[in-house]
C-alpha positions in Angstrom: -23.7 45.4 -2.9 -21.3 48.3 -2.3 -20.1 45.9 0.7 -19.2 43.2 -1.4 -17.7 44.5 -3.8 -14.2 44.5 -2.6 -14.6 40.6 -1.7 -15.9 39.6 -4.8 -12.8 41.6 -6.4 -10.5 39.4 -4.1 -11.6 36.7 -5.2 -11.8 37.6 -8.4 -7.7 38.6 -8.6 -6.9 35.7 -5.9 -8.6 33.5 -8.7 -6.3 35.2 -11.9 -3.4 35.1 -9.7 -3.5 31.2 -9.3 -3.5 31.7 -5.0 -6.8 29.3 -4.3 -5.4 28.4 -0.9 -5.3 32.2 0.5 -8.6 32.4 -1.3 -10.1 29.4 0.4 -8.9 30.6 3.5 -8.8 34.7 4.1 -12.4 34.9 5.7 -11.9 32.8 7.8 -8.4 33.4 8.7 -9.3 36.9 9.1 -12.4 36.2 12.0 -9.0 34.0 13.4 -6.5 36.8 13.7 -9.1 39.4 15.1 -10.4 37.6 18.0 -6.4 36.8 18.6 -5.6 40.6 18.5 -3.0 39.8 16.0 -2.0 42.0 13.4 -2.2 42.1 9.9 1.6 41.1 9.2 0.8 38.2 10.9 -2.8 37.7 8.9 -0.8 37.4 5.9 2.4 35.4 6.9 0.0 32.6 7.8 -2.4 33.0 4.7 1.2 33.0 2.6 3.1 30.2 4.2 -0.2 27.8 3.7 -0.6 28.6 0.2 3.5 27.8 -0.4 2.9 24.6 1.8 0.2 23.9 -0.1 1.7 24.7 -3.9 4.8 22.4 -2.8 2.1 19.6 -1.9 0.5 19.8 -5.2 4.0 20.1 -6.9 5.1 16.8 -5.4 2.2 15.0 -6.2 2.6 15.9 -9.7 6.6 15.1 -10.0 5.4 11.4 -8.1 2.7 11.2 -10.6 5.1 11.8 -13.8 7.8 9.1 -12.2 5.0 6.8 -12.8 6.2 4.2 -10.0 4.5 1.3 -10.2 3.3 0.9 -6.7 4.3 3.5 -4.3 7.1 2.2 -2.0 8.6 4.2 1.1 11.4 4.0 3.6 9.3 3.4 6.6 7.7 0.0 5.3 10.9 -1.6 4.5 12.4 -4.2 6.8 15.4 -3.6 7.8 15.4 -7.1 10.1 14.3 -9.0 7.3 17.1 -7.9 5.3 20.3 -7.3 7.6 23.2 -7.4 4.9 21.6 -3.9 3.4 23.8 -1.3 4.9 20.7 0.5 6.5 23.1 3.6 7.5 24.0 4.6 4.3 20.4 3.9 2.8 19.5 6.7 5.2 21.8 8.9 4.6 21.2 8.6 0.8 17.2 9.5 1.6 18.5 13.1 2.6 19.0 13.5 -1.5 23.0 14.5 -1.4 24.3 12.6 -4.3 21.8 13.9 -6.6 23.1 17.3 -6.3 26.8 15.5 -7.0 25.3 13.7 -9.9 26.0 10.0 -8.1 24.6 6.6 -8.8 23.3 3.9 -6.8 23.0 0.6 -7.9 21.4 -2.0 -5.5 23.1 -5.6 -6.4 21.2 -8.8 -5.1 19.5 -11.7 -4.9 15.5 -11.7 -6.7 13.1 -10.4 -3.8 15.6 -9.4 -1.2 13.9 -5.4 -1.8 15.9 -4.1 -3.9 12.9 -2.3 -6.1 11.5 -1.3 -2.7 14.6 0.7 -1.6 15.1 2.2 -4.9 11.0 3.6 -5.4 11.5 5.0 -1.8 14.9 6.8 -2.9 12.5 7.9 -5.7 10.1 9.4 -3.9 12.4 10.8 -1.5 13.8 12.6 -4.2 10.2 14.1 -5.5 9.6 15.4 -2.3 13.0 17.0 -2.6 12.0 18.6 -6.0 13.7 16.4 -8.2 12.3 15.5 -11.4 12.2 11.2 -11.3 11.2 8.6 -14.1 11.1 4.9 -13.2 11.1 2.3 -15.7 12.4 -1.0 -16.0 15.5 -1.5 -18.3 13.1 -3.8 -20.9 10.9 -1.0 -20.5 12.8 1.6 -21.4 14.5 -0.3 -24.0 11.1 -1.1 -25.3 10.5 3.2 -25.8 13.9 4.2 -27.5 13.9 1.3 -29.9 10.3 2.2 -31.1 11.2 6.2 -30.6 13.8 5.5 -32.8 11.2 3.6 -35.8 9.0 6.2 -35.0 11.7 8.8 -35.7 11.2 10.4 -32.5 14.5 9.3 -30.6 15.6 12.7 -29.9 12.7 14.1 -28.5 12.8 10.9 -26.0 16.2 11.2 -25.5 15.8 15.2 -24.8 13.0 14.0 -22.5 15.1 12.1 -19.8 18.2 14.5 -20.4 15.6 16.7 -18.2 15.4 13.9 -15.7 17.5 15.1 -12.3 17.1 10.9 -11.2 16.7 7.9 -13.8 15.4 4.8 -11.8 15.9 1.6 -14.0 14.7 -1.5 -12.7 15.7 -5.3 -13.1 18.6 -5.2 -15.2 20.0 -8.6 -15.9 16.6 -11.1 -16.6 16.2 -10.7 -20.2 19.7 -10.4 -22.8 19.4 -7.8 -24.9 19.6 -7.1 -28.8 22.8 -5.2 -30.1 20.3 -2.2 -31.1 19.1 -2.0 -27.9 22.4 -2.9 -25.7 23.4 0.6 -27.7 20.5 2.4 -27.5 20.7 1.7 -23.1 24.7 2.6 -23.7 23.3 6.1 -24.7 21.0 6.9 -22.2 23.9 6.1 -19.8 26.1 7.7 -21.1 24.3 10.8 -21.8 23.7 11.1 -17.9 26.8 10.4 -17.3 28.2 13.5 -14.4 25.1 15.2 -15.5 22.0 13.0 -13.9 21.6 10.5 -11.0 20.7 7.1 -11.9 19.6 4.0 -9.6 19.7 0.8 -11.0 18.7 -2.6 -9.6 20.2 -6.0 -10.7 20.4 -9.9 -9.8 23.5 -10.0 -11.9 27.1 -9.7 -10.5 29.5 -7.5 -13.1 31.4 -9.9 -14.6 27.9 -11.4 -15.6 26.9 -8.2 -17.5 28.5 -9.2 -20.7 25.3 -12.1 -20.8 23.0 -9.4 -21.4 24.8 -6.6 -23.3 26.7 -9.5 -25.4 29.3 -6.6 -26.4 32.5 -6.7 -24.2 33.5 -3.3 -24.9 30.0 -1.9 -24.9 30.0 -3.6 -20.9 33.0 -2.4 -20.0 32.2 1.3 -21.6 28.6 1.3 -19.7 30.6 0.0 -15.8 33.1 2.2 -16.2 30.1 5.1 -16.7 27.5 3.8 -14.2 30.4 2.6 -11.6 32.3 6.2 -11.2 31.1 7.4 -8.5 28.6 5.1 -7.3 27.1 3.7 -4.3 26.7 -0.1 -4.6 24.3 -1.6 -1.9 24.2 -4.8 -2.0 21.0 -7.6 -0.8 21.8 -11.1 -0.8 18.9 -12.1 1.8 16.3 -14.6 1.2 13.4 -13.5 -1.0 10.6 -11.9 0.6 8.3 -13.9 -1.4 10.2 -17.2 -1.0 9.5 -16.4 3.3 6.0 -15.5 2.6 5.2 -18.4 0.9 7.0 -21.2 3.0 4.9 -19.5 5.9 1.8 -19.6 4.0 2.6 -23.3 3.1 3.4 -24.1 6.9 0.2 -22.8 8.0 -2.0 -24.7 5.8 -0.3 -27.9 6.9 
């Protein structure tokens, strides 16, 4: 019992001090290291750089989990061939997560199914595995939220919730016009992040056709002016992904 003791006390504090990995791991880490002749500085390093890899794994998979994407979308299954307009070098250099730090937008202008949703998840989760704090949501969506937040009276504490946001993503702007409560209600969140927050938005819509949806002139030309300083437009004006897929599908059954 005597022999045990000071195991079962390891566990017990490796258990209080929230360190499963190195308690998962030390016994057998430890039969490692002494048929390696290596020493104990070197025992530990290893048992304290998998439990940080492993925290940071966790920790991503969480900040993923709160963005709530709705299907997870990376870089490495987009199509670059299928889509050559889409300035491919500066979509990669915008994965590395630099214009978050500088509080930069991206808004990805385009035909319907040329990927533009695709592009704009990966940039997401790029940006969870770079620690960032990321909320998708499509612009009804969100609309949706503040205008019930606000009959619910709870408007602040939604608002006060994506001021904490590091990246907004907000989806298919530009399908549905709409009300003047909620054209001002999407004017705030804007504005709020304005040189404080990253946001990424994704539209079918050219500018000049913004006024459809907002029908306010000066609220349009309030939110561009916001959303368009210092932003990164990308735009994709290939044929639909969905329009190829099912002309193939259509050809093959013929």
């Amino acid at each position: 019992m005597a022999r045990k003791r000071p195991t079962l006390l390891l566990d017990h504090y490796l258990k209080q001090l929230r360190l499963p990995t190195i308690q998962r791991e030390y016994k057998t880490m430890a039969q490692i290291c002494a048929k390696e002749n290596k020493d104990h500085i070197s025992y530990l390093l290893h048992l304290v750089e998998r439990e940080s890899i492993e925290r940071e794994q966790r920790a991503c998979e969480r900040r993923i989990k709160a963005a709530k994407f709705p299907i997870l979308k990376t870089l490495d299954t987009f199509d670059f061939t299928a889509q050559p307009g889409i300035n491919k070098n500066l979509i990669t250099q915008l994965m590395a997560g630099d214009y978050l730090d500088r509080h930069e937008n991206i808004l990805f202008m385009g035909n319907p199914g040329t990927g533009k949703t695709h592009l704009a998840t990966a940039l997401g989760h790029a940006a969870c595995a770079q620690g960032k704090r990321v909320r998708f949501l499509t612009v009804t969506g969100l609309i949706t939220q503040l205008l019930e937040a606000r009959e619910d009276r709870k408007l602040d504490k939604l608002l006060v919730r994506l001021d904490k946001l590091q990246l907004l993503i907000l989806d298919e702007f530009g399908y549905v016009p709409f009300s003047k409560a909620g054209a001002e209600l999407l004017f705030e969140v804007i504005s709020r992040a304005y040189e404080r927050q990253s946001i990424i938005m994704t539209t079918n819509l050219p500018f000049e056709q913004w006024t459809e949806i907002l029908l306010n002139e000066r609220l349009t030309g309030a939110l561009l002016d916001r959303i368009t300083h210092r932003v990164h437009i990308i735009e994709a004006n290939g044929e639909s992904y969905r329009l190829k897929d099912a002309k193939q599908r259509a050809k093959r059954k013929k």
